[in-house]
Biopython code that builds the backbone (N, CA, C, O; Angstrom):
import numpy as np
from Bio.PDB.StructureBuilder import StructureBuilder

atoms = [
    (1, "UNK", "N", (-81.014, -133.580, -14.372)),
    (1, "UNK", "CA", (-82.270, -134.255, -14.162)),
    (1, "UNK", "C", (-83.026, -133.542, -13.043)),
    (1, "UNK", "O", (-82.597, -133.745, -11.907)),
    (2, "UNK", "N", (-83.991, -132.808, -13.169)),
    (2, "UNK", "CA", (-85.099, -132.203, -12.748)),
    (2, "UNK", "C", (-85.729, -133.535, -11.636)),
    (2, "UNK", "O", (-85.945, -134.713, -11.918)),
    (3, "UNK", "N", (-85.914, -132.770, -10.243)),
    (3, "UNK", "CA", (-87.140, -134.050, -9.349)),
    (3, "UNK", "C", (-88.147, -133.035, -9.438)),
    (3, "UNK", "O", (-87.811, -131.855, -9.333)),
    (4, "UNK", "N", (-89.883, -133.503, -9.703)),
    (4, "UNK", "CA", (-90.677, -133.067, -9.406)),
    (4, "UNK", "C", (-91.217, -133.253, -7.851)),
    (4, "UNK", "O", (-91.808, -134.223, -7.378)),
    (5, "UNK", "N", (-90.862, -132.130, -7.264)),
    (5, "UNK", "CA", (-91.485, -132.102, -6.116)),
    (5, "UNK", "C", (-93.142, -131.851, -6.303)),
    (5, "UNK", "O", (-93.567, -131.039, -7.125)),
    (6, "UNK", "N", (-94.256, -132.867, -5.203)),
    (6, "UNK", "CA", (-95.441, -132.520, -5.367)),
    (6, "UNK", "C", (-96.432, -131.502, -4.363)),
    (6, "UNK", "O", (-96.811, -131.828, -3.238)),
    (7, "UNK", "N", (-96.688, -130.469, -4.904)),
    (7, "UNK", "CA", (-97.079, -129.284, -3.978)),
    (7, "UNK", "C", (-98.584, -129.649, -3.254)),
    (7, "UNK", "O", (-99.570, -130.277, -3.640)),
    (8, "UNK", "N", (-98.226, -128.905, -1.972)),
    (8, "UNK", "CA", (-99.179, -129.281, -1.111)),
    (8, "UNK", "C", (-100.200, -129.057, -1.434)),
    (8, "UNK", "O", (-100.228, -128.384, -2.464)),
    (9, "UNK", "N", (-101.605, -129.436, -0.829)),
    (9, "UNK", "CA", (-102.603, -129.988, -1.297)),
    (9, "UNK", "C", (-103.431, -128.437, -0.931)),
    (9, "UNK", "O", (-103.603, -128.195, 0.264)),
    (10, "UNK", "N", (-103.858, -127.560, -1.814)),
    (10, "UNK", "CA", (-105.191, -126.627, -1.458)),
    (10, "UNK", "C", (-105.412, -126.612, 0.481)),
    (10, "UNK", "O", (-105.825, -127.549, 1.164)),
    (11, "UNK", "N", (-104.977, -125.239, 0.958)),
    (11, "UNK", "CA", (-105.558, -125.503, 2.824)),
    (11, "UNK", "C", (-104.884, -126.414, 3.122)),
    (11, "UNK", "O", (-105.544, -127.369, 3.534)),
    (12, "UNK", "N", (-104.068, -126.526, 3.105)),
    (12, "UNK", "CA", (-102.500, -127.686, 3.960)),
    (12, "UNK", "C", (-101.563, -126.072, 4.739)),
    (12, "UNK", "O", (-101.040, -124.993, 4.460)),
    (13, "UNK", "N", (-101.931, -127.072, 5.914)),
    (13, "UNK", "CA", (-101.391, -125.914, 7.027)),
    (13, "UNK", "C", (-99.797, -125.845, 6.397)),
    (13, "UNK", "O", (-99.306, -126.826, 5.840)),
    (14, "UNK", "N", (-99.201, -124.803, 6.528)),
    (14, "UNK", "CA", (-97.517, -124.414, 6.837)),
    (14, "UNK", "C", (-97.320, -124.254, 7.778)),
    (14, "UNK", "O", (-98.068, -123.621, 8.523)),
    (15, "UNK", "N", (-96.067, -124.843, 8.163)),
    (15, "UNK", "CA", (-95.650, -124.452, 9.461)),
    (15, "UNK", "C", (-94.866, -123.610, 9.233)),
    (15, "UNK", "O", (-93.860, -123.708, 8.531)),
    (16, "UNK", "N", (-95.468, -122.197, 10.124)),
    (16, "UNK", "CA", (-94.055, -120.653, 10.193)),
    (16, "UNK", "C", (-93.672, -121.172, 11.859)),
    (16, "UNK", "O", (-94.606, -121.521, 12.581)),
    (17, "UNK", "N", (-92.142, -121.189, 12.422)),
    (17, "UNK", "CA", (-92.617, -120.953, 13.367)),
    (17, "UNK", "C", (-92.902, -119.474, 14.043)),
    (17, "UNK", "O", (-93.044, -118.461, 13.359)),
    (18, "UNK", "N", (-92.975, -119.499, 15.701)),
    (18, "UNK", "CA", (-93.905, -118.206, 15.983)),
    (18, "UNK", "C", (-92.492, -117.237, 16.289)),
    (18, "UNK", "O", (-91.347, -117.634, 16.506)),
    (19, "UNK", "N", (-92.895, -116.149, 16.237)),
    (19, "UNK", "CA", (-92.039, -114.900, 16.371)),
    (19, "UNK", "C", (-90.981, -114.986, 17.685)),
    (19, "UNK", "O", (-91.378, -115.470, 18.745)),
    (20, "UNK", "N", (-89.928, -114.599, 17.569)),
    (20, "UNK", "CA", (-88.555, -115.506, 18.724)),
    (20, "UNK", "C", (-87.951, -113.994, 18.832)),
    (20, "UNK", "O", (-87.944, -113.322, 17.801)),
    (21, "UNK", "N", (-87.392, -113.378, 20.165)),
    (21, "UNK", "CA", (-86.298, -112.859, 20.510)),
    (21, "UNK", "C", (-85.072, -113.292, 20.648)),
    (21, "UNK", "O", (-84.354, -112.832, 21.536)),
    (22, "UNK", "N", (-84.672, -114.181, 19.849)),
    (22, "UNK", "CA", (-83.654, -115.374, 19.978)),
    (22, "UNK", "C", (-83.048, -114.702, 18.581)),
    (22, "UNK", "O", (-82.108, -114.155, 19.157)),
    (23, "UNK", "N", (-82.894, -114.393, 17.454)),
    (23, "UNK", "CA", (-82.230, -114.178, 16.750)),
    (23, "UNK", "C", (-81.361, -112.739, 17.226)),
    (23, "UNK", "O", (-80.131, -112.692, 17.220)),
    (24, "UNK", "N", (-82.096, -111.787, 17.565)),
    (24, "UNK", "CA", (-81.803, -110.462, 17.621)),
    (24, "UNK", "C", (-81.061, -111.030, 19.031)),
    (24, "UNK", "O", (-79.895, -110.670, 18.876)),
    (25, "UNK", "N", (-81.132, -111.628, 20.132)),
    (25, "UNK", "CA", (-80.397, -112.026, 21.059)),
    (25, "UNK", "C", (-79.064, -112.318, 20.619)),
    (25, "UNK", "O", (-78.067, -111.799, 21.122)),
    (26, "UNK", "N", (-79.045, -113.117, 19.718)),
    (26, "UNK", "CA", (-77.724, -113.849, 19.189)),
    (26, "UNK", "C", (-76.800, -112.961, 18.693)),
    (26, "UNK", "O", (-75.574, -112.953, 18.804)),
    (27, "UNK", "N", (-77.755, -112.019, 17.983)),
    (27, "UNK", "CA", (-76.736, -111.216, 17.292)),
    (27, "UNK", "C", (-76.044, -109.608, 18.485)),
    (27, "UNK", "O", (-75.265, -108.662, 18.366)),
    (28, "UNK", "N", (-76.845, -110.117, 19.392)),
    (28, "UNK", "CA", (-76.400, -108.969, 20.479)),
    (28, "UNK", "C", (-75.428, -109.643, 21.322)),
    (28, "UNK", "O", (-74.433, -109.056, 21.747)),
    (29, "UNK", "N", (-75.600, -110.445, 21.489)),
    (29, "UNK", "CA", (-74.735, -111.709, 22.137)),
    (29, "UNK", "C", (-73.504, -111.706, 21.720)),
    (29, "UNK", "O", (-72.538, -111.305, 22.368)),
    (30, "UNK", "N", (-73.488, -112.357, 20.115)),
    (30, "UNK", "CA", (-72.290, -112.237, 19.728)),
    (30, "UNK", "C", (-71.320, -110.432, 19.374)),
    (30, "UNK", "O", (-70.109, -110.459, 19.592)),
    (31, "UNK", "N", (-71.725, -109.529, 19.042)),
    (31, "UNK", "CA", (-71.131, -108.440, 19.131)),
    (31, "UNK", "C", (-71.087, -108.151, 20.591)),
    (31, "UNK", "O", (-70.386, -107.142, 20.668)),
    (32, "UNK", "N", (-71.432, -108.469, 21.709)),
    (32, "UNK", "CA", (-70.836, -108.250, 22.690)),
    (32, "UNK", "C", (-69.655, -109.032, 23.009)),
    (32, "UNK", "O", (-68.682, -108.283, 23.106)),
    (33, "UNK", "N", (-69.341, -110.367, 23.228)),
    (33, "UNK", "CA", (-68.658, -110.873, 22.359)),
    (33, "UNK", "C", (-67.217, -110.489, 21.784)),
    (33, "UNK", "O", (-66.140, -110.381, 22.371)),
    (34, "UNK", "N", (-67.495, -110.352, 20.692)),
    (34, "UNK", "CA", (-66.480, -109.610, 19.479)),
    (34, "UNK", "C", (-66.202, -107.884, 20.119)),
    (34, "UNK", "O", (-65.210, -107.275, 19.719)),
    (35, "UNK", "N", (-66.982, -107.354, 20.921)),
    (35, "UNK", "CA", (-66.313, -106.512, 21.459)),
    (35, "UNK", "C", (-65.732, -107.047, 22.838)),
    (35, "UNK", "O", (-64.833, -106.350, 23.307)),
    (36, "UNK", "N", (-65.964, -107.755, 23.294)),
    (36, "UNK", "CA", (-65.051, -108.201, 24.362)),
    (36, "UNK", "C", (-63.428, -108.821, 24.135)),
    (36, "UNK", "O", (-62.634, -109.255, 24.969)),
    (37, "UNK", "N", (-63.309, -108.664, 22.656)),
    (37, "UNK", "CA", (-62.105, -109.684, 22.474)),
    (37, "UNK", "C", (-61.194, -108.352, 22.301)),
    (37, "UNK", "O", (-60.002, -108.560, 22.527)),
    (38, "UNK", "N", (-61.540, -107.005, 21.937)),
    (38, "UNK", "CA", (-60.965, -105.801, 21.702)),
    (38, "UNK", "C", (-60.993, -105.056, 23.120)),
    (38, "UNK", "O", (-60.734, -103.853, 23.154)),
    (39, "UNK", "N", (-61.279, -105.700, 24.192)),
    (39, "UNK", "CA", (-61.322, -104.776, 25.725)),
    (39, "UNK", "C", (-59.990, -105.127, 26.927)),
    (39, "UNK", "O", (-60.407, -105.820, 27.855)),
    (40, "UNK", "N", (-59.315, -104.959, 26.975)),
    (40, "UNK", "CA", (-58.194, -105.150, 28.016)),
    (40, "UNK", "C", (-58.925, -105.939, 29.583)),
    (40, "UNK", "O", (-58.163, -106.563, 30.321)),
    (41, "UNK", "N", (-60.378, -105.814, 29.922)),
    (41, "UNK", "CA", (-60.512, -106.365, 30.639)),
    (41, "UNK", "C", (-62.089, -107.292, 30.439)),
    (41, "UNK", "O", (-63.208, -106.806, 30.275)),
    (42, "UNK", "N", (-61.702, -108.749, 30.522)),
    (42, "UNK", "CA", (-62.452, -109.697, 29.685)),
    (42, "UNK", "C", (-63.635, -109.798, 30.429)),
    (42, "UNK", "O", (-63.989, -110.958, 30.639)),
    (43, "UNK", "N", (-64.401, -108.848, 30.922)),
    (43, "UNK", "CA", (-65.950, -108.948, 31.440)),
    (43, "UNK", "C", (-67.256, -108.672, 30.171)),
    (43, "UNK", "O", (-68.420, -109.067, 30.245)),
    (44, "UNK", "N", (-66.666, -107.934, 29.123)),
    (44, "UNK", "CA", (-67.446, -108.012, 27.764)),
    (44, "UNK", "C", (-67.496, -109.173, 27.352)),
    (44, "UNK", "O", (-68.643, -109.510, 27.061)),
    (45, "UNK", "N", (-66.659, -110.010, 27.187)),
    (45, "UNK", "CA", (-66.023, -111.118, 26.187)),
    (45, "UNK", "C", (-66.979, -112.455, 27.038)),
    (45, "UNK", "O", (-67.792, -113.210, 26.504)),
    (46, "UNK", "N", (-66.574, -112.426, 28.447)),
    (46, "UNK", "CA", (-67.630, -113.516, 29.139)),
    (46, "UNK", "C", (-68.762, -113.288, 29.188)),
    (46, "UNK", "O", (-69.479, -114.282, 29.065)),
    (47, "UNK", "N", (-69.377, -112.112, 29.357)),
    (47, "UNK", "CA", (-71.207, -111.767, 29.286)),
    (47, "UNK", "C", (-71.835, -112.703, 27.941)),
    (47, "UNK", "O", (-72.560, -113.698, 27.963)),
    (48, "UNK", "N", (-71.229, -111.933, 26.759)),
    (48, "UNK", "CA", (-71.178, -112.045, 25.484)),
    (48, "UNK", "C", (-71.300, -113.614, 25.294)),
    (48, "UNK", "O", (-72.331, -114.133, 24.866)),
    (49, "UNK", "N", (-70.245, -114.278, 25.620)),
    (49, "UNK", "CA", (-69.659, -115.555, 25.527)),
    (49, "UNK", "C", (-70.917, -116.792, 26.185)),
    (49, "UNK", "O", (-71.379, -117.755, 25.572)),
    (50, "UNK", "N", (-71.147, -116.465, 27.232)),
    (50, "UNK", "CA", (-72.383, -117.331, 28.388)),
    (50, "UNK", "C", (-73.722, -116.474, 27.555)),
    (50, "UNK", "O", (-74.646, -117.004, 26.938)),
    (51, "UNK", "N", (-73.553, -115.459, 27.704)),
    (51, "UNK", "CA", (-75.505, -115.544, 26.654)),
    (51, "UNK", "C", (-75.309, -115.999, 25.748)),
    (51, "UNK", "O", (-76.219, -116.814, 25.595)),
    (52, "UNK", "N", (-74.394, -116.053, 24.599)),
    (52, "UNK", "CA", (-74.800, -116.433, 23.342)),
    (52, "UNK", "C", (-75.107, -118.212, 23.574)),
    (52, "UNK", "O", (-76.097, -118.884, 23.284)),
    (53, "UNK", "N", (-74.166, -118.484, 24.035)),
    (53, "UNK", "CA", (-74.369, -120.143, 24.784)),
    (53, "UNK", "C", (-75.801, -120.155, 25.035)),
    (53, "UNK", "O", (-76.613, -120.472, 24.167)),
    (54, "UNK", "N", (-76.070, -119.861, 26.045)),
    (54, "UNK", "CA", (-77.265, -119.952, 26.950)),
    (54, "UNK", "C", (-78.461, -119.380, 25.755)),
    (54, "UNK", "O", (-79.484, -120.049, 25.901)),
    (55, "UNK", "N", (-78.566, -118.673, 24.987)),
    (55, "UNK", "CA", (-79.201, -117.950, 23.743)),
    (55, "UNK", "C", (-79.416, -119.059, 22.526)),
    (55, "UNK", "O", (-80.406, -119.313, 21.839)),
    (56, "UNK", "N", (-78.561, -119.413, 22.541)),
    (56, "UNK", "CA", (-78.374, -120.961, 21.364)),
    (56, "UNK", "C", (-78.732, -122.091, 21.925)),
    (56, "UNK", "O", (-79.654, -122.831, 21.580)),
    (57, "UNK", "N", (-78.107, -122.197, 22.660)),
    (57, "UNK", "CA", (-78.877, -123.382, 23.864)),
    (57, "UNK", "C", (-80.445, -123.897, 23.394)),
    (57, "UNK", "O", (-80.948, -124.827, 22.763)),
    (58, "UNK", "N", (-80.956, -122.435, 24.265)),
    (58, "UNK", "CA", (-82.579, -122.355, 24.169)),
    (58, "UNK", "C", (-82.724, -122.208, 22.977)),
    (58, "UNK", "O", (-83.891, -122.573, 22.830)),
    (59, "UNK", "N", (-82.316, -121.897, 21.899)),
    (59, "UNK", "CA", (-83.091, -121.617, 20.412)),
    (59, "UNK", "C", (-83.439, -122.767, 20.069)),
    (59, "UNK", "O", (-84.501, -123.134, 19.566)),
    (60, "UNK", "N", (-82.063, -123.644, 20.486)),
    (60, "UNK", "CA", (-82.112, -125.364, 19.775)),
    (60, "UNK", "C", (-83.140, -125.817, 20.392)),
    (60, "UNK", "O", (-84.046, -126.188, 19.647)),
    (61, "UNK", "N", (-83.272, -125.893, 21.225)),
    (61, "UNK", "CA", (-84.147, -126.646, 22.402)),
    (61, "UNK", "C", (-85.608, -126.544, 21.687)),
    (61, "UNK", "O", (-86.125, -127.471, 21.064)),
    (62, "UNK", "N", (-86.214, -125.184, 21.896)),
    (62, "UNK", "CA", (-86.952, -124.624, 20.948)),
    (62, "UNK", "C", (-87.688, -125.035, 19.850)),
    (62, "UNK", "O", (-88.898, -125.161, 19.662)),
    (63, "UNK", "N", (-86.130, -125.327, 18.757)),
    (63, "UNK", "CA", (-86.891, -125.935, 17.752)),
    (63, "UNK", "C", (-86.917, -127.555, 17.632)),
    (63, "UNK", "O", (-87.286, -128.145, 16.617)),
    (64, "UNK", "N", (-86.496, -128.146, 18.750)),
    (64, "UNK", "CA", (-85.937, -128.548, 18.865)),
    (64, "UNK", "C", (-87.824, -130.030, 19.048)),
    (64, "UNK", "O", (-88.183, -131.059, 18.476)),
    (65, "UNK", "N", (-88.325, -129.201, 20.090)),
    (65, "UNK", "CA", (-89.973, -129.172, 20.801)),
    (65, "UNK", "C", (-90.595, -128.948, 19.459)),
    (65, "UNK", "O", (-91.555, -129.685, 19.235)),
    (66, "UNK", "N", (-90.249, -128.046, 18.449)),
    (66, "UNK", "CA", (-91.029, -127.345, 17.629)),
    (66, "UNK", "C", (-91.376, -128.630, 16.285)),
    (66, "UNK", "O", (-92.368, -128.868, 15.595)),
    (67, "UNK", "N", (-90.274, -129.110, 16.366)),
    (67, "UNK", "CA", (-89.917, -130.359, 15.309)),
    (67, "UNK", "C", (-91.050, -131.586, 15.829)),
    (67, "UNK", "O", (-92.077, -131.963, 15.264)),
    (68, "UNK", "N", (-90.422, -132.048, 17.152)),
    (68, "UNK", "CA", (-91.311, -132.924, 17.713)),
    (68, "UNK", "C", (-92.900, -133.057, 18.008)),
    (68, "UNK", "O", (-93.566, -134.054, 18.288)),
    (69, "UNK", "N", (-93.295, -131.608, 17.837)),
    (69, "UNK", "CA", (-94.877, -131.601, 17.994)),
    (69, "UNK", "C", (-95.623, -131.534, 16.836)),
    (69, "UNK", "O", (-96.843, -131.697, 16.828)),
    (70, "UNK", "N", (-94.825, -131.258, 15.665)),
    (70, "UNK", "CA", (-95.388, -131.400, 14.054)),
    (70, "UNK", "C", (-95.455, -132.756, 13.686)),
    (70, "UNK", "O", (-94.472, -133.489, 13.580)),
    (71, "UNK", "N", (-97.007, -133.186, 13.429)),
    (71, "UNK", "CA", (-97.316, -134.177, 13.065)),
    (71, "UNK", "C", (-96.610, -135.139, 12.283)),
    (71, "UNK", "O", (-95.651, -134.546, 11.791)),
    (72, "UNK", "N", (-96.616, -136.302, 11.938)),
    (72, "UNK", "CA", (-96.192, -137.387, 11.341)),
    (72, "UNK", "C", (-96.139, -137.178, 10.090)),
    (72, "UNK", "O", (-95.057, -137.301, 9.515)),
    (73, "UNK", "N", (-97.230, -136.836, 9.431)),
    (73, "UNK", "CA", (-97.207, -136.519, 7.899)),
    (73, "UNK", "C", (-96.877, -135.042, 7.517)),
    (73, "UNK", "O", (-96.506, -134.794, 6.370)),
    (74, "UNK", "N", (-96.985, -134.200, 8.313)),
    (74, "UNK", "CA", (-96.022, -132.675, 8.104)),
    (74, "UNK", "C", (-94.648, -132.895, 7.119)),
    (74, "UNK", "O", (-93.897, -133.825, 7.413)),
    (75, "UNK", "N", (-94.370, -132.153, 6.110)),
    (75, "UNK", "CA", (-93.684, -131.991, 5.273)),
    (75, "UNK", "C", (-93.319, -133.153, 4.261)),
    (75, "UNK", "O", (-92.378, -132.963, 3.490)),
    (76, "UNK", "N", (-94.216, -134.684, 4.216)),
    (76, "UNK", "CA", (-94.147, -135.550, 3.503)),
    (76, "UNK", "C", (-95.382, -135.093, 2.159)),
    (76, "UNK", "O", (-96.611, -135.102, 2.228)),
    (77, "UNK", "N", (-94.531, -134.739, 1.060)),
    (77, "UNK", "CA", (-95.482, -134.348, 0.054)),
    (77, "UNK", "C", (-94.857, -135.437, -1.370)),
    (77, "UNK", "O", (-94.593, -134.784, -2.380)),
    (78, "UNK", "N", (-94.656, -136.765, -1.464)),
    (78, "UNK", "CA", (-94.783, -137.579, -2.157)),
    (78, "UNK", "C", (-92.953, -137.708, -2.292)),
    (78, "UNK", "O", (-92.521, -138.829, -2.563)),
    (79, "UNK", "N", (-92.004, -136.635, -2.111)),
    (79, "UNK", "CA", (-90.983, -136.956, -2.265)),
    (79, "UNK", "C", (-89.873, -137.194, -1.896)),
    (79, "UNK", "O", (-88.756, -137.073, -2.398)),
    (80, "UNK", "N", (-90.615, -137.876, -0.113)),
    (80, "UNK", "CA", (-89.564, -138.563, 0.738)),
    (80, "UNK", "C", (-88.676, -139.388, -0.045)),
    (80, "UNK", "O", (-87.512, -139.070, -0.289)),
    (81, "UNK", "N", (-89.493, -140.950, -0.621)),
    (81, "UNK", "CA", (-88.462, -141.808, -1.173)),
    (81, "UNK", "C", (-87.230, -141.463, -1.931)),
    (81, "UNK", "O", (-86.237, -142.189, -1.980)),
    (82, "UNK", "N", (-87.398, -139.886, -2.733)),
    (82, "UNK", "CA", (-86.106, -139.989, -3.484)),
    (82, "UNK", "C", (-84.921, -139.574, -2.482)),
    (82, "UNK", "O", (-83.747, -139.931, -2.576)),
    (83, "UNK", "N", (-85.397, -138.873, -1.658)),
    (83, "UNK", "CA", (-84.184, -139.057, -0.865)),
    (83, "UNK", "C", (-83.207, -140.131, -0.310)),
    (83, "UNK", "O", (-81.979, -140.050, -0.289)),
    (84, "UNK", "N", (-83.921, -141.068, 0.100)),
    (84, "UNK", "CA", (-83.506, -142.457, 0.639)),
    (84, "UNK", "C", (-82.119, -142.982, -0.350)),
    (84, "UNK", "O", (-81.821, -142.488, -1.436)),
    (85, "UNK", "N", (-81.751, -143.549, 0.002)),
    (85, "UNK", "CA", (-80.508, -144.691, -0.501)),
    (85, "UNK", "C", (-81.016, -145.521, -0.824)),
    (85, "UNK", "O", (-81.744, -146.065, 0.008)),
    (86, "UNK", "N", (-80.934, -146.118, -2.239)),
    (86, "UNK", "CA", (-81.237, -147.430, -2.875)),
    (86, "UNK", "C", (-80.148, -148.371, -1.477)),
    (86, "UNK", "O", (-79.307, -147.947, -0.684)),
    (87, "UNK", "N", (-80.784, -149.925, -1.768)),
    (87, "UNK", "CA", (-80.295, -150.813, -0.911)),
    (87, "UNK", "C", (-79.370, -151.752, -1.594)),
    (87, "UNK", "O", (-79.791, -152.556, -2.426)),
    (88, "UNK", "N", (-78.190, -151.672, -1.279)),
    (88, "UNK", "CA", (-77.581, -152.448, -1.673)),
    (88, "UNK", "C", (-77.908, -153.743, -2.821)),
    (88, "UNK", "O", (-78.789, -154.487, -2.390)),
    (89, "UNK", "N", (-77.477, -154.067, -3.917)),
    (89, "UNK", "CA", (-77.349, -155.693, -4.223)),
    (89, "UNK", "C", (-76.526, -155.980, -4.113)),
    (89, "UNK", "O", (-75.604, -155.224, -3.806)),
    (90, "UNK", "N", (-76.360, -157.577, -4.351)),
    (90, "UNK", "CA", (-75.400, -158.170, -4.157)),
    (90, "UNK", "C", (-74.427, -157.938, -5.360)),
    (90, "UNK", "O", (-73.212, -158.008, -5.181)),
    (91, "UNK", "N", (-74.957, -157.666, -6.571)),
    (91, "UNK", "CA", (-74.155, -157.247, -7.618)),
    (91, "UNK", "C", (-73.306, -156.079, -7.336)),
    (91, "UNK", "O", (-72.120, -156.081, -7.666)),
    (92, "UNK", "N", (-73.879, -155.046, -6.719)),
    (92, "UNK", "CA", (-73.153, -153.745, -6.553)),
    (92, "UNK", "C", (-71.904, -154.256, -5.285)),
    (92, "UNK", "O", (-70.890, -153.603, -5.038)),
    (93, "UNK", "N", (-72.104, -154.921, -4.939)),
    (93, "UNK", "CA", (-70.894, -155.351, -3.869)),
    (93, "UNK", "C", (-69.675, -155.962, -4.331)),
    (93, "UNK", "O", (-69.778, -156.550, -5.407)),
    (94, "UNK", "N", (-68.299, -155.965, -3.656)),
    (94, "UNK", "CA", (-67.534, -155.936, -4.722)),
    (94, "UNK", "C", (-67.043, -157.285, -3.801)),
    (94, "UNK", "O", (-66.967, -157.465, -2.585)),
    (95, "UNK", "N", (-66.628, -158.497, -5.467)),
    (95, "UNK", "CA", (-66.307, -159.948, -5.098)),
    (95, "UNK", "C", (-65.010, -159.711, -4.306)),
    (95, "UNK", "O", (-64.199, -158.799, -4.142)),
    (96, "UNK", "N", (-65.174, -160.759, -3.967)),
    (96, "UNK", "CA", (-64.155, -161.541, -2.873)),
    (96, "UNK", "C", (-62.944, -162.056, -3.820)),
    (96, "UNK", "O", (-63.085, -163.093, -4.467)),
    (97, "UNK", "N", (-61.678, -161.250, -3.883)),
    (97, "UNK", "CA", (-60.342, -161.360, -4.815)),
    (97, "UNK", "C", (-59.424, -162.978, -4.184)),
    (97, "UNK", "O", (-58.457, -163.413, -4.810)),
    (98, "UNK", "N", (-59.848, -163.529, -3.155)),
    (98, "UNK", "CA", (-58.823, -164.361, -2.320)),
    (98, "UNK", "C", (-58.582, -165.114, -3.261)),
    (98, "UNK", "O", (-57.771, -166.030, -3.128)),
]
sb = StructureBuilder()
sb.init_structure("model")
sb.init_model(0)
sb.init_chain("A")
sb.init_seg("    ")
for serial, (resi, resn, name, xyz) in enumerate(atoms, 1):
    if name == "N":
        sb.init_residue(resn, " ", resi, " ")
    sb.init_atom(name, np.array(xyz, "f"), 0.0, 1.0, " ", f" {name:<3s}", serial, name[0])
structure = sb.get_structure()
């Protein structure tokens, strides 16, 4: 069963977000990192280890602001409700055996 999603309306902003040194961080982060776990003395492995933290940290954070400042109706295009959970009846609940 196919959901028709309904496409945005003609000039309905997208949100991209804006261009980040945070990915290419991460991935420098973590291969420093992964070469620290191959070094006899663990000053690679902690650099690596605290930026990628501190690198992820801020990314989340980030989008975190990025989520919260997009309007109310941003990404509602008619097919919130199917997501939702039908609500319980009392039929679907299962009797009382005592």
């Amino acid at each position: 069963m196919a959901i028709e999603r309904k496409l945005p309306e003609v000039g309905e902003e997208i949100h991209l977000p804006g261009p980040s040194a945070q990915p290419l961080l991460v991935a420098v982060f973590s291969t420093v990192t992964l070469l620290g776990v191959t070094q006899p003395h663990p000053i690679f492995f902690i650099i690596g280890a605290v930026g990628l933290l501190l690198t992820l940290f801020s990314w989340i954070r980030d989008a975190v602001h990025e989520f919260k400042a997009l309007p109310e109706s941003h990404g509602d295009h008619g097919h919130a409700p199917a997501h939702a959970a039908p609500a319980a009846t009392p039929a679907d609940t299962p009797a009382d055996s005592h």
